[in-house]
Structures are given as C-alpha cells and as structure tokens.
PDBQT receptor file of N, H, CA, C and O in Angstrom, charges set to zero:
ATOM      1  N   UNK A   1       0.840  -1.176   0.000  1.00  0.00    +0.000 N 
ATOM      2  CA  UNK A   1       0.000   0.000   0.000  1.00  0.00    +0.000 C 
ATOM      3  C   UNK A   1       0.882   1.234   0.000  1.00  0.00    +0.000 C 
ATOM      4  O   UNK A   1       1.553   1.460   1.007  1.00  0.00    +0.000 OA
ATOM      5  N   UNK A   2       0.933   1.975  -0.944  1.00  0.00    +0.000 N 
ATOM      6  H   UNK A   2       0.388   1.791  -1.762  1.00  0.00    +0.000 HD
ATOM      7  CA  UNK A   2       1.478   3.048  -1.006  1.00  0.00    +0.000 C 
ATOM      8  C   UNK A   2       0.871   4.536  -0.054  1.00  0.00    +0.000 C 
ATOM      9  O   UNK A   2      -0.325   4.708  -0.287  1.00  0.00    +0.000 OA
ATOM     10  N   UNK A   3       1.200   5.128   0.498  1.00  0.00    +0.000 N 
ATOM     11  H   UNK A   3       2.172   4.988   0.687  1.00  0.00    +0.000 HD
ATOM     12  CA  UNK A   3       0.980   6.312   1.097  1.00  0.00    +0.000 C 
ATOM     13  C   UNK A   3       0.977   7.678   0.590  1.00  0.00    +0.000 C 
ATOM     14  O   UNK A   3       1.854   7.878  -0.250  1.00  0.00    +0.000 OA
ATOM     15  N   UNK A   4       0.266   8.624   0.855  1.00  0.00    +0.000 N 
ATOM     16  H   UNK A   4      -0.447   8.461   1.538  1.00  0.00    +0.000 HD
ATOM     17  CA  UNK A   4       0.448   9.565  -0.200  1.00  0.00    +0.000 C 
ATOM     18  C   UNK A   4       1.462  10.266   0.027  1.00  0.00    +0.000 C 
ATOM     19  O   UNK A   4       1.443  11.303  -0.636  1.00  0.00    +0.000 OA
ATOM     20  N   UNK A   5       2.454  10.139   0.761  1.00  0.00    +0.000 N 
ATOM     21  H   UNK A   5       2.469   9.296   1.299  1.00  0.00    +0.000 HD
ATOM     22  CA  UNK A   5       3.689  10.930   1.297  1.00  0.00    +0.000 C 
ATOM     23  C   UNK A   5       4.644  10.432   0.420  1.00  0.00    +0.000 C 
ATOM     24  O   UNK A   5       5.622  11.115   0.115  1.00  0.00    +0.000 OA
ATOM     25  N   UNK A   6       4.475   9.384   0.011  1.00  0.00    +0.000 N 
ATOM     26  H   UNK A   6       3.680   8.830   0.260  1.00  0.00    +0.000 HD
ATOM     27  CA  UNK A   6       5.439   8.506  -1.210  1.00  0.00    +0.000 C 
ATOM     28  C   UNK A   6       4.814   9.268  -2.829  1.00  0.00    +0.000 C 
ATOM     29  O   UNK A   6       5.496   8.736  -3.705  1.00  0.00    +0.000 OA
ATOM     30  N   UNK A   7       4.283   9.799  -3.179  1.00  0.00    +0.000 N 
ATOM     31  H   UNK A   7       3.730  10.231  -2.467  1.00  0.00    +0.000 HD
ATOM     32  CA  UNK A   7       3.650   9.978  -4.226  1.00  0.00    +0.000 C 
ATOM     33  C   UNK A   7       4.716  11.778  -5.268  1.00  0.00    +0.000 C 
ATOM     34  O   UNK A   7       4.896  12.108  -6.440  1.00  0.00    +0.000 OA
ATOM     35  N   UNK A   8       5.077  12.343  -3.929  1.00  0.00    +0.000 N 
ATOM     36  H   UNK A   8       4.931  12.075  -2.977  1.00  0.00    +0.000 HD
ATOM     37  CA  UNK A   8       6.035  13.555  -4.555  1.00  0.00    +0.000 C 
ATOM     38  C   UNK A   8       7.309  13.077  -4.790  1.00  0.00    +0.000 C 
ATOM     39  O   UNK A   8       8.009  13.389  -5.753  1.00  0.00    +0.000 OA
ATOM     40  N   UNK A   9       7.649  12.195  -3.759  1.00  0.00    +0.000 N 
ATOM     41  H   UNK A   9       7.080  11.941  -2.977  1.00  0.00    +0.000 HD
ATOM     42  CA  UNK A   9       8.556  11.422  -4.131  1.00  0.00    +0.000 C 
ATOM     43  C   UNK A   9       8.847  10.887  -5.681  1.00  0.00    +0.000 C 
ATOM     44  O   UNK A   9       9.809  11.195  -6.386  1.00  0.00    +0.000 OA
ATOM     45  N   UNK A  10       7.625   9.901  -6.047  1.00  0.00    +0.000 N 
ATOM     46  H   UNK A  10       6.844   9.651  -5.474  1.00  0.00    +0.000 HD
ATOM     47  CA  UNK A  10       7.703   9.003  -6.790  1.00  0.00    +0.000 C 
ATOM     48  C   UNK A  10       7.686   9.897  -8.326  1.00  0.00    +0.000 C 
ATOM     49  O   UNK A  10       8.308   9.594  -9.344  1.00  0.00    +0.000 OA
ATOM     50  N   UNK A  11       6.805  11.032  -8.128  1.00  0.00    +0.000 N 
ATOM     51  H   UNK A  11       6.300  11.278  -7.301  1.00  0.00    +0.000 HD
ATOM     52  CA  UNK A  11       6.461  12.085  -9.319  1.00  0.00    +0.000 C 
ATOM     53  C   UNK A  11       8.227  12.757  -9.702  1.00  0.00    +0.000 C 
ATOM     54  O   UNK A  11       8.928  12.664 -10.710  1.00  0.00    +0.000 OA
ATOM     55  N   UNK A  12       8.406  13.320  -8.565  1.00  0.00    +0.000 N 
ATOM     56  H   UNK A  12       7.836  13.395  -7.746  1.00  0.00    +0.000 HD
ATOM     57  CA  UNK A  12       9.920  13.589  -8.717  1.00  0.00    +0.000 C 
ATOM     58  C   UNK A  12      10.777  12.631  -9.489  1.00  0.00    +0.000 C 
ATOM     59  O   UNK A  12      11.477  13.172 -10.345  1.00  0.00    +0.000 OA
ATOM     60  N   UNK A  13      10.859  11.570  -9.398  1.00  0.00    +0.000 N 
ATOM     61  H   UNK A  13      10.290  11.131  -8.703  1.00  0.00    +0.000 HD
ATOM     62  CA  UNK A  13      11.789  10.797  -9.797  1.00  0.00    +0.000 C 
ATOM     63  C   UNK A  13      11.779  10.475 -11.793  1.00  0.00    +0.000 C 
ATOM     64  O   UNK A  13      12.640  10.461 -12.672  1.00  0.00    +0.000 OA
ATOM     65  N   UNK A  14      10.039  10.232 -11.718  1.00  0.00    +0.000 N 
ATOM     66  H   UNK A  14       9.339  10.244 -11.003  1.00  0.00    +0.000 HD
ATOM     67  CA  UNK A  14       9.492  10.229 -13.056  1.00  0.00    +0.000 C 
ATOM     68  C   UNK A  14       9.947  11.404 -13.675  1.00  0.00    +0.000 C 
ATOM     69  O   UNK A  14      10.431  11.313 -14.802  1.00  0.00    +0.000 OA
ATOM     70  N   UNK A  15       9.862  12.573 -13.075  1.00  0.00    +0.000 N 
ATOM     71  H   UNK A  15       9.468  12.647 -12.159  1.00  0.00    +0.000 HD
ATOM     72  CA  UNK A  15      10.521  13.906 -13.910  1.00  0.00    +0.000 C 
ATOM     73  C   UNK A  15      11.531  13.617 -14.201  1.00  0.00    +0.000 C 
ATOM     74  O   UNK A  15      11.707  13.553 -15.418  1.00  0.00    +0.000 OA
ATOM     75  N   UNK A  16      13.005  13.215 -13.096  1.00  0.00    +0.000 N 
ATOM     76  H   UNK A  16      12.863  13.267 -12.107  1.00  0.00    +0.000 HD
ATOM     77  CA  UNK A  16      13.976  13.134 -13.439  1.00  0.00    +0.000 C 
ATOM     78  C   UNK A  16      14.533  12.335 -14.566  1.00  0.00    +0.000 C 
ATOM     79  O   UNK A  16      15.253  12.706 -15.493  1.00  0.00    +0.000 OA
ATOM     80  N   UNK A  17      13.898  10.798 -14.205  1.00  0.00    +0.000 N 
ATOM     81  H   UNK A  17      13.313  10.497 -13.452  1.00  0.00    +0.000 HD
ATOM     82  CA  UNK A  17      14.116   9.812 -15.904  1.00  0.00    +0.000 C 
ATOM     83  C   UNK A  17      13.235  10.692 -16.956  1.00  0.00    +0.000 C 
ATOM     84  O   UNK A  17      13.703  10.890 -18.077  1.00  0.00    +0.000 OA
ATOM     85  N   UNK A  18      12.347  11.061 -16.705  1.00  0.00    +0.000 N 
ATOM     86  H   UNK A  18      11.968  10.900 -15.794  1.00  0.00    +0.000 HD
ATOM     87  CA  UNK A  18      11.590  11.771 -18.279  1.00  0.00    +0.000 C 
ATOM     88  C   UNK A  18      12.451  12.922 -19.212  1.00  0.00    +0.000 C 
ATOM     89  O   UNK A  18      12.511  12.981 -20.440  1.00  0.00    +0.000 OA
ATOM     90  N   UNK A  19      13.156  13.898 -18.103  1.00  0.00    +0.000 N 
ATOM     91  H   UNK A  19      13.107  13.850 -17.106  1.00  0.00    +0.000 HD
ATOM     92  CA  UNK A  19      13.886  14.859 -18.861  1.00  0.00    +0.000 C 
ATOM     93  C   UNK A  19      15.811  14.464 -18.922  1.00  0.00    +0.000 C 
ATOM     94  O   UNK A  19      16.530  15.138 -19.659  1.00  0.00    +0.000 OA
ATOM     95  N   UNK A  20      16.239  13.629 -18.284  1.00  0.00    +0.000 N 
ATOM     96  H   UNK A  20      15.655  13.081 -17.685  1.00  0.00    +0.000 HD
ATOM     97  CA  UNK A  20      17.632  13.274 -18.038  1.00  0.00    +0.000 C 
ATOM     98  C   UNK A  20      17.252  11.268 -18.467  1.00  0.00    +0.000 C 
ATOM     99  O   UNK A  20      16.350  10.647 -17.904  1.00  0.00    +0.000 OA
ATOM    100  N   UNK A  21      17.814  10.897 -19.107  1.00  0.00    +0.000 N 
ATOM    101  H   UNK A  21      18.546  11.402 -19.565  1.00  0.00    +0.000 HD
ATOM    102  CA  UNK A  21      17.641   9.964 -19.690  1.00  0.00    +0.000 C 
ATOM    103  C   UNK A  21      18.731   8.875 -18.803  1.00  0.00    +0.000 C 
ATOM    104  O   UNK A  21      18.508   7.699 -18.514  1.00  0.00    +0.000 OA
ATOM    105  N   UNK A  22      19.956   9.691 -18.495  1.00  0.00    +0.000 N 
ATOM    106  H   UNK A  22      20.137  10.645 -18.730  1.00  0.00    +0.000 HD
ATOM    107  CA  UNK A  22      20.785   8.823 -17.337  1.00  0.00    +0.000 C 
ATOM    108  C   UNK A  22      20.678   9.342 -16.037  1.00  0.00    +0.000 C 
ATOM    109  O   UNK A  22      21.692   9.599 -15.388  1.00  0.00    +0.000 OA
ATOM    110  N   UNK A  23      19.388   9.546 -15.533  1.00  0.00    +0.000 N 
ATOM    111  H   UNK A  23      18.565   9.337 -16.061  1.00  0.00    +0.000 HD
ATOM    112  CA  UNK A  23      19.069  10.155 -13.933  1.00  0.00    +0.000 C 
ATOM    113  C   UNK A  23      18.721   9.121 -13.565  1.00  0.00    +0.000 C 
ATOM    114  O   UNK A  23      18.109   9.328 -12.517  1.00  0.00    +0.000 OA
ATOM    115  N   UNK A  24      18.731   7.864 -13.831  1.00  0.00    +0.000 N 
ATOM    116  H   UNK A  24      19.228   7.696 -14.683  1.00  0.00    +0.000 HD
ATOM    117  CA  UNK A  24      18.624   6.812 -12.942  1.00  0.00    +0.000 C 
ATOM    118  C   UNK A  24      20.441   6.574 -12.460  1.00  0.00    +0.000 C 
ATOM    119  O   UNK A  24      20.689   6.303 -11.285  1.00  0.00    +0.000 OA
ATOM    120  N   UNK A  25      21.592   6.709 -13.488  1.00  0.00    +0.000 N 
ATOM    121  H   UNK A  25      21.392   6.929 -14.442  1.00  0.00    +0.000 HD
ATOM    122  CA  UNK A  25      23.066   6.516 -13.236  1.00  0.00    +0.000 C 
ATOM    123  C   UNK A  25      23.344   7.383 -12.327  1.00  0.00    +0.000 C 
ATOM    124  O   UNK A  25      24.143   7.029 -11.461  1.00  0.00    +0.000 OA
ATOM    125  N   UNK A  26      22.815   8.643 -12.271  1.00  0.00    +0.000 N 
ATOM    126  H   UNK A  26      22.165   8.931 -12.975  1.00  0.00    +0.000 HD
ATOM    127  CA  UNK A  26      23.438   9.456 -11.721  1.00  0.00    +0.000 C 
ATOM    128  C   UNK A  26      22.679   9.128 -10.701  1.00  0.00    +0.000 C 
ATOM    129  O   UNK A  26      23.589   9.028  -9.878  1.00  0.00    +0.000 OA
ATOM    130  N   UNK A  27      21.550   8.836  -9.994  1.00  0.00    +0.000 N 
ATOM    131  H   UNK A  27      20.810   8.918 -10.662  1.00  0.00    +0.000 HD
ATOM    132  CA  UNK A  27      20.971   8.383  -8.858  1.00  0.00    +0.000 C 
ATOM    133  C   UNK A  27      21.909   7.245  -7.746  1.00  0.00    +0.000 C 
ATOM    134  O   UNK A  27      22.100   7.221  -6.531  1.00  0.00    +0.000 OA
ATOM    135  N   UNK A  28      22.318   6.411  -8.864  1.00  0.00    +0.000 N 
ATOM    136  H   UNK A  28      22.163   6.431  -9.851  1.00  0.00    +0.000 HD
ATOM    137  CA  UNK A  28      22.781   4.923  -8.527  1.00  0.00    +0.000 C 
ATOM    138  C   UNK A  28      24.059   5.567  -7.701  1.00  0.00    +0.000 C 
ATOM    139  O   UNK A  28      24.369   5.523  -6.511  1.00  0.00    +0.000 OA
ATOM    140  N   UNK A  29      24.892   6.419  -9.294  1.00  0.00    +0.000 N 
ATOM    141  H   UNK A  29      24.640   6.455 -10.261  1.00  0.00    +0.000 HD
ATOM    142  CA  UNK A  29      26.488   6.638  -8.882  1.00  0.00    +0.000 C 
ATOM    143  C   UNK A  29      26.649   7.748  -7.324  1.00  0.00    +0.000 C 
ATOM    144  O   UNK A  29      27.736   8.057  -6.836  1.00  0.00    +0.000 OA
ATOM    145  N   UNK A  30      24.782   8.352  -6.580  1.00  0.00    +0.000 N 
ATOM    146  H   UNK A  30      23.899   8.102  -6.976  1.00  0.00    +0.000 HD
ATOM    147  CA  UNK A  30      25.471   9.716  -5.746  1.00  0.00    +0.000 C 
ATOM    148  C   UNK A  30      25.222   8.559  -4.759  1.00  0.00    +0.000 C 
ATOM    149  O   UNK A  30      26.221   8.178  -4.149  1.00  0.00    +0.000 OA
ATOM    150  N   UNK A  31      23.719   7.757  -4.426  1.00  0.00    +0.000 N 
ATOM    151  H   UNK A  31      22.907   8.067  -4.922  1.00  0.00    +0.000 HD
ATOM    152  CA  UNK A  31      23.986   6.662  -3.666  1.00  0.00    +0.000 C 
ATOM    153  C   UNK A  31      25.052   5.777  -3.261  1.00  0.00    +0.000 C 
ATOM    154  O   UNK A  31      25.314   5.477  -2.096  1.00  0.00    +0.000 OA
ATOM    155  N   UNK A  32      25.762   5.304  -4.495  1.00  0.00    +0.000 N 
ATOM    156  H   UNK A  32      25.549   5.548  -5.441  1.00  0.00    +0.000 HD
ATOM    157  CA  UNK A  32      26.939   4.633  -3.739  1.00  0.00    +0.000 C 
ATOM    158  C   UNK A  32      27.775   5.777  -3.428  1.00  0.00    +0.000 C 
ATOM    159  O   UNK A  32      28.275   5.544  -2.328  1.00  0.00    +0.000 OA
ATOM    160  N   UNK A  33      28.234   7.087  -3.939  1.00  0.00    +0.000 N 
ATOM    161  H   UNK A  33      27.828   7.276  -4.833  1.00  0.00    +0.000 HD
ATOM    162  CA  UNK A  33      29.396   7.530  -3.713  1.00  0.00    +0.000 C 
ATOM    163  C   UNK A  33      28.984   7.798  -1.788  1.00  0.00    +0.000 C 
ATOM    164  O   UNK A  33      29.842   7.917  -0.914  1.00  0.00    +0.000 OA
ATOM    165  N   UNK A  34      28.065   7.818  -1.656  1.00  0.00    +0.000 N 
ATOM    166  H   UNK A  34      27.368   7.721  -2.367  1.00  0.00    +0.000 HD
ATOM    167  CA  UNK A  34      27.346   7.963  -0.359  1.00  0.00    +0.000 C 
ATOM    168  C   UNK A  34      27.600   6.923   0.843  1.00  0.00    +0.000 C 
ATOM    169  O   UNK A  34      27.893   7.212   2.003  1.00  0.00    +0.000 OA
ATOM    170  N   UNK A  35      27.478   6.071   0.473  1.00  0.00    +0.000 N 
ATOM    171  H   UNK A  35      27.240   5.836  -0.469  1.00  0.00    +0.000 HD
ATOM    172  CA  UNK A  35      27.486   4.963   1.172  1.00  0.00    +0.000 C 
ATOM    173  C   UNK A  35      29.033   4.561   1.355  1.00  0.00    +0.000 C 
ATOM    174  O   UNK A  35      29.493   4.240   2.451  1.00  0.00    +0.000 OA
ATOM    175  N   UNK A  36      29.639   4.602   0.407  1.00  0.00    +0.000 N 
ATOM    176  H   UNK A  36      29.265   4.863  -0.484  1.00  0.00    +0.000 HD
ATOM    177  CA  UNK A  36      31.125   4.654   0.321  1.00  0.00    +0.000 C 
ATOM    178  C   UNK A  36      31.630   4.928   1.057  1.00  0.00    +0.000 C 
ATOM    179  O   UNK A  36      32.333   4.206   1.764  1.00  0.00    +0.000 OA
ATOM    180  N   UNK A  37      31.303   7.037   1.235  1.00  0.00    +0.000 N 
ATOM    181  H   UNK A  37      30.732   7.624   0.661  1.00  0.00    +0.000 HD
ATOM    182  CA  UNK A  37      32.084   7.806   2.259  1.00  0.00    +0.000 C 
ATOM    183  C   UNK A  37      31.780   7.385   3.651  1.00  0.00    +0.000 C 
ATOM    184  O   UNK A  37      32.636   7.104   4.490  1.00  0.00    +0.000 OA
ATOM    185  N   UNK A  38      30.207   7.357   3.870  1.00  0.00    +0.000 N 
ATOM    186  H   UNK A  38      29.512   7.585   3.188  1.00  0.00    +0.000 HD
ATOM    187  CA  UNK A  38      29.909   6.289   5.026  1.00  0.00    +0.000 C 
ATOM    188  C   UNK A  38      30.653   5.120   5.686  1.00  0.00    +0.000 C 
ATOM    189  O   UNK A  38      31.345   4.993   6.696  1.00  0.00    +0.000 OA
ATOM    190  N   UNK A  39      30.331   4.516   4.941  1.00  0.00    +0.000 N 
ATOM    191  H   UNK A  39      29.769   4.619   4.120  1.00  0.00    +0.000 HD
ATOM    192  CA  UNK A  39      31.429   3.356   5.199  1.00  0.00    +0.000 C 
ATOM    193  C   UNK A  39      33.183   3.547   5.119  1.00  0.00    +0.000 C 
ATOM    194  O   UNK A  39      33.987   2.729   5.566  1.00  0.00    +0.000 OA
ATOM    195  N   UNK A  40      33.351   4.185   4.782  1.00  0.00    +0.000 N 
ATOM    196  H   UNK A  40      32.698   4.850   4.419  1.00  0.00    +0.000 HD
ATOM    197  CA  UNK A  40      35.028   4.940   5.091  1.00  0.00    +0.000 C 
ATOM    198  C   UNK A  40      34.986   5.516   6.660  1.00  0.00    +0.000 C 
ATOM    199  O   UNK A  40      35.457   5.011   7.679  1.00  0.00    +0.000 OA
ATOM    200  N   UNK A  41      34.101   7.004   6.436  1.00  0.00    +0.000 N 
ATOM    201  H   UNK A  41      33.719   7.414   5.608  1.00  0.00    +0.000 HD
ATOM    202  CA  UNK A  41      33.897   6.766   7.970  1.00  0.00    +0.000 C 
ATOM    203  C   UNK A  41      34.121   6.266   8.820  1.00  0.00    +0.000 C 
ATOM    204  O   UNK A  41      35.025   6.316   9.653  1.00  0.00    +0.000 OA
ATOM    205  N   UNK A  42      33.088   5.594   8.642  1.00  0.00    +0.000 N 
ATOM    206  H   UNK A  42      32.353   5.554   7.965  1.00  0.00    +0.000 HD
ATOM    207  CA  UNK A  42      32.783   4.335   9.752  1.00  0.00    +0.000 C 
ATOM    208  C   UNK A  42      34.133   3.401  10.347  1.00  0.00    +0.000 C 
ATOM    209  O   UNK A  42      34.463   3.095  11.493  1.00  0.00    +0.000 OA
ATOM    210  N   UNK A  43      34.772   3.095   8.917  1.00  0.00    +0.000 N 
ATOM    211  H   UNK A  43      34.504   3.344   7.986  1.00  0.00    +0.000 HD
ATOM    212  CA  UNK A  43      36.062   2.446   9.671  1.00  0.00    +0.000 C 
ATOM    213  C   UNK A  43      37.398   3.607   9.886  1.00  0.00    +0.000 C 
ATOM    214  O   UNK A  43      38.478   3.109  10.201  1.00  0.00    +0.000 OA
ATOM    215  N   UNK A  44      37.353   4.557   9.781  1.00  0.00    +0.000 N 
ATOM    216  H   UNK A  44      36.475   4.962   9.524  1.00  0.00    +0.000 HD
ATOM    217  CA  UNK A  44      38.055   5.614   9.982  1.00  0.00    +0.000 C 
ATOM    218  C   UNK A  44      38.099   5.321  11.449  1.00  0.00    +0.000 C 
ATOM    219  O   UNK A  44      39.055   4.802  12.026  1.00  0.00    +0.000 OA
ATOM    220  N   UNK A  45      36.693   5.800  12.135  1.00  0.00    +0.000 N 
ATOM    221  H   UNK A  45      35.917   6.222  11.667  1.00  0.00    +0.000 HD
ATOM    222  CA  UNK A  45      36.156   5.815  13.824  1.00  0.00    +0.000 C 
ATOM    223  C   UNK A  45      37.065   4.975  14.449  1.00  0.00    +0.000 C 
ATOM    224  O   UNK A  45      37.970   5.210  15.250  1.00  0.00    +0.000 OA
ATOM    225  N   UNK A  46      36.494   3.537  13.730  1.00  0.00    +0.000 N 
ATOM    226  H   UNK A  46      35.759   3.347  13.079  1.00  0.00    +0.000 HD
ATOM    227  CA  UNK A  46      36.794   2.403  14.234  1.00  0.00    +0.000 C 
ATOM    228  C   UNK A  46      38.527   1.881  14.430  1.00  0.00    +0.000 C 
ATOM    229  O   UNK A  46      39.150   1.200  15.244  1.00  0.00    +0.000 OA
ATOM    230  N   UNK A  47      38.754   2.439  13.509  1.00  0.00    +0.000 N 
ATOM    231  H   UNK A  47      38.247   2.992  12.847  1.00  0.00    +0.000 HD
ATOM    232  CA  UNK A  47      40.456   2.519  13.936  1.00  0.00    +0.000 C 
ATOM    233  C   UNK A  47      40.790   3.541  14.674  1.00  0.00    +0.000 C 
ATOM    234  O   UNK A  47      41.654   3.150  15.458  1.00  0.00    +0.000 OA
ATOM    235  N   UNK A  48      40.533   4.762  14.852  1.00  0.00    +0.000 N 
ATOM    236  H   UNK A  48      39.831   5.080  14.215  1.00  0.00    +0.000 HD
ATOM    237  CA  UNK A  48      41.064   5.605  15.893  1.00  0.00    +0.000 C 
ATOM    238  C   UNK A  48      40.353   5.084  17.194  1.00  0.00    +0.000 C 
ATOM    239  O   UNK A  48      40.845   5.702  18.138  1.00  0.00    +0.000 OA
ATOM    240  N   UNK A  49      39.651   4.434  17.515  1.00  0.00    +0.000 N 
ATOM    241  H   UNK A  49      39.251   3.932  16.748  1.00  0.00    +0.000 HD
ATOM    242  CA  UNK A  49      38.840   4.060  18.324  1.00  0.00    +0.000 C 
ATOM    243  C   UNK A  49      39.649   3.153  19.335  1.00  0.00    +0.000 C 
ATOM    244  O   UNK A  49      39.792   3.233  20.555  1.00  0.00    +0.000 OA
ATOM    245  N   UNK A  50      40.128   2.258  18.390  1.00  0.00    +0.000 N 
ATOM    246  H   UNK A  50      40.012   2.193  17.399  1.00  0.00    +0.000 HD
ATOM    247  CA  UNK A  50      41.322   1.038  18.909  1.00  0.00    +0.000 C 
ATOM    248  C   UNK A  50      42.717   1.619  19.017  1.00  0.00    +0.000 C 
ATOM    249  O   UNK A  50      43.349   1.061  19.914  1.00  0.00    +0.000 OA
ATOM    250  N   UNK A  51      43.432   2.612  18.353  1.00  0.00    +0.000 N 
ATOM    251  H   UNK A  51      42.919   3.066  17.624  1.00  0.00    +0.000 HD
ATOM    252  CA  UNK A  51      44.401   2.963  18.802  1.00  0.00    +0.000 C 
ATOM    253  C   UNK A  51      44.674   4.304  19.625  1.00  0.00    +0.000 C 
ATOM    254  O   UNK A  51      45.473   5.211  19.393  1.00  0.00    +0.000 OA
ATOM    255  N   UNK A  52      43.852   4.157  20.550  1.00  0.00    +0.000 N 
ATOM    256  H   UNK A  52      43.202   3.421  20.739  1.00  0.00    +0.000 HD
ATOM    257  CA  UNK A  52      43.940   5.395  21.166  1.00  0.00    +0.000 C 
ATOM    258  C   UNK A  52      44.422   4.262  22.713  1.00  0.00    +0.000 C 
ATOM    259  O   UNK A  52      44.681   4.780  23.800  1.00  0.00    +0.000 OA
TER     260      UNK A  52
C-alpha cells in the first residue's frame, strides 16, 4: 500500500528519468558515492577508536 507521502517522491523521480535519460546513473552513482564515504567513515572511527 502506497501512502500519499510517497507519491512527490515518486512524481519527482518520473521527472527526473523523463527529462535526463541517465538520472537513474546518476541516482545509482550519488547513492553509492554515499554509502562509500559512510562506510570509510565508519572504519576511519573504528580505527582511531582502537588505537587510542
């Protein structure tokens, strides 16, 4: 069941593939570059964490 709080969302996105033909790549490529830095982060912490 979809919600209508999902629906600007979903319209948004349709714009983006309708007028940018690789706005799904560029979606994919900011997500991972995202998750990436995250996860760098994350073990960044985790080693200063242990050598302190």
């Amino acid at each position: 069941m979809t919600s209508t709080k999902d629906k600007p969302a979903t319209a948004a996105i349709k714009d983006l593939l309708s007028h940018h033909p690789d706005g799904l790549r560029e979606i994919v490529r900011a997500v991972m570059q995202e998750m990436l830095q995250a996860e760098k982060g994350e073990r960044t912490g985790h080693r200063q964490l242990h050598e302190v």
